[in-house]
N, C-alpha and C positions, 0 to 999 in steps of 0.2 A: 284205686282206679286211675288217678291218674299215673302214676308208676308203669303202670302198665300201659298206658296210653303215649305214655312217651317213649316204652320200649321198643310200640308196635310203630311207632312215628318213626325212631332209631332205624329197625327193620326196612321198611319203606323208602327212606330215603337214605340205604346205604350204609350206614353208620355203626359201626362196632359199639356194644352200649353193657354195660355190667350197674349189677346193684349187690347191696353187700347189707343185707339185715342182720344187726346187732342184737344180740338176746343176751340180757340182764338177770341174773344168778340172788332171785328172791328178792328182789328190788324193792319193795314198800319194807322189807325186813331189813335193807343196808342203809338206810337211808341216815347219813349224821346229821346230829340235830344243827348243832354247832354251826355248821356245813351249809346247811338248811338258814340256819337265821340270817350268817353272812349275806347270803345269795338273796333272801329274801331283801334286804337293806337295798344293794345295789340295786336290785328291780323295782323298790318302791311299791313293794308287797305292802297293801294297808294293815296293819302294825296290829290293831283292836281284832279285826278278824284274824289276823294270823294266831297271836297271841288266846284267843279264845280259842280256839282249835288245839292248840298245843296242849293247853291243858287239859284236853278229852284226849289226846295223842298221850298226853306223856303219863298221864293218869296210870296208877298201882291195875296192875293185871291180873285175874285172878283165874285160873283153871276150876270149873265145875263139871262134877261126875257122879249120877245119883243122887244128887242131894247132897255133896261133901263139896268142902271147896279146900280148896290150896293158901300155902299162905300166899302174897300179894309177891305179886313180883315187879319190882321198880324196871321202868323201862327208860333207857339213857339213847339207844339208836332205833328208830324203826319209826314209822307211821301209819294209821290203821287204815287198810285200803277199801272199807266200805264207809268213811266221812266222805260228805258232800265238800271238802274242803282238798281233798287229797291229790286229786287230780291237779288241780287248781298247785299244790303246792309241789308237786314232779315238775310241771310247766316250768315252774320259778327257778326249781334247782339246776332242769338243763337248758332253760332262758340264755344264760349269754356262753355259755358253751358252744351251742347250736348256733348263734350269731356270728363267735370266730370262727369257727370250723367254715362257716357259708361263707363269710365275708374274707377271707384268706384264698379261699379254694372257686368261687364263681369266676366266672360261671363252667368253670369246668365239672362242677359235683352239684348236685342238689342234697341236703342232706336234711330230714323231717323228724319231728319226734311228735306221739302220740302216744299219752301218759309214759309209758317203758318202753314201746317198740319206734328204737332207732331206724333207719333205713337211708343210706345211700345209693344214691343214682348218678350215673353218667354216660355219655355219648359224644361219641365224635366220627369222622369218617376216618381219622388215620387209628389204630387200634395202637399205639405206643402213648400216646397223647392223652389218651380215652384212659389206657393203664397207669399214667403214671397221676391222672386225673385222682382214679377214684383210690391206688392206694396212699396218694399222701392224703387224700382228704381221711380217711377210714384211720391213716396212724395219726393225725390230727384228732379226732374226734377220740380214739384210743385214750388217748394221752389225757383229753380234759377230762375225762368219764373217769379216770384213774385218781385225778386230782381229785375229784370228790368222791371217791375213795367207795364209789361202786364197781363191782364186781360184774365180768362177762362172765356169761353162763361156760361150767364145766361139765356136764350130762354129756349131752350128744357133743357139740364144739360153741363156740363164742357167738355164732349164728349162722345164716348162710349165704352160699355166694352165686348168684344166679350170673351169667352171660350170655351175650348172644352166639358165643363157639362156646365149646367144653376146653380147649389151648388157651382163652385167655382166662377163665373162670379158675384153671389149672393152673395158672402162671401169677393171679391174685392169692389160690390158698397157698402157693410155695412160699410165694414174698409173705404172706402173714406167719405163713409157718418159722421161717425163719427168723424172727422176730418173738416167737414163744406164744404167735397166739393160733389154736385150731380153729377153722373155720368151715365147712362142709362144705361140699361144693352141688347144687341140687340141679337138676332139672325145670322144678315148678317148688315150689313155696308159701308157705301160709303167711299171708301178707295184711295183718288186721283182717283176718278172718273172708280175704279173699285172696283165690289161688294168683300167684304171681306166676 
């Protein structure tokens, strides 16, 4: 909502504004643990509940079909996305990611995370400013999301790119494209389950 609220503010008063929603290619299934414990340290992730989690996370898996079961399967990356713990531990993993990207790029970019769904925003009155805004903030963000070593979705493209012209929404997929990453370019958008 707000996203949107600040588009329609953009609109209003003037201002060339784009948003650039990141989608993440099975995300509770890339997740490294390793990866995961580092980031939980730095954040000061409480240790007892992490660690209790982990071992329902990392716990032998086993496929059941009629009555037959599989043998166990040790799982070394992933975490189970219906723990009351899980959200909680996404938070931790793009915790200070999401701090440099903001804190490098403010106020030119606003950039949010909500368990898996990334999303960039930016606005300005001159639209050069507003572009070069949101794509360094977007290959900043690229870049730390790579470091830990999750994957952008390859289905449809990496996510999408809403603007307030179709020339500069056009001129953010080119500059990603160039770069080797697709990105769609949409009119409207599912934006946590509200139309952007």
């Amino acid at each position: 909502l707000i996203r949107n609220i600040l588009a329609e503010l953009a609109h209003w008063n003037k201002e060339y504004s784009a948003a650039i929603l990141h989608d993440f290619e099975k995300f509770f299934d890339t997740i490294d643990i390793p990866i995961l414990l580092d980031q939980a340290i730095k954040n000061g992730f409480p240790a007892t509940e992490l660690s209790l989690a982990l071992q329902q996370h990392l716990a032998p898996r086993v496929i059941q079909v009629a009555g037959f079961s599989a043998q166990p399967i040790q799982v070394y990356r992933s975490i189970l996305a219906g723990c009351a713990h899980s959200v909680a531990m996404t938070r931790n993993l793009l915790l200070q990611s999401v701090k440099e990207v903001e804190k490098d790029n403010q106020p030119g970019t606003i950039t949010k995370v909500h368990v898996d769904d990334t999303a960039q925003f930016s606005s300005n009155k001159d639209a050069q400013t507003m572009f070069t805004n949101i794509t360094n903030a977007a290959f900043h963000c690229i870049h730390l999301v790579t470091e830990l070593q999750l994957t952008l979705s390859s289905k449809k493209g990496a996510g999408s790119i809403i603007a307030s012209t179709p020339f500069i929404a056009k001129q953010i997929q080119e500059t990603l494209k160039q770069n080797g990453l697709s990105y769609e370019v949409e009119i409207t958008a599912r934006d946590l389950g509200i139309l952007y």
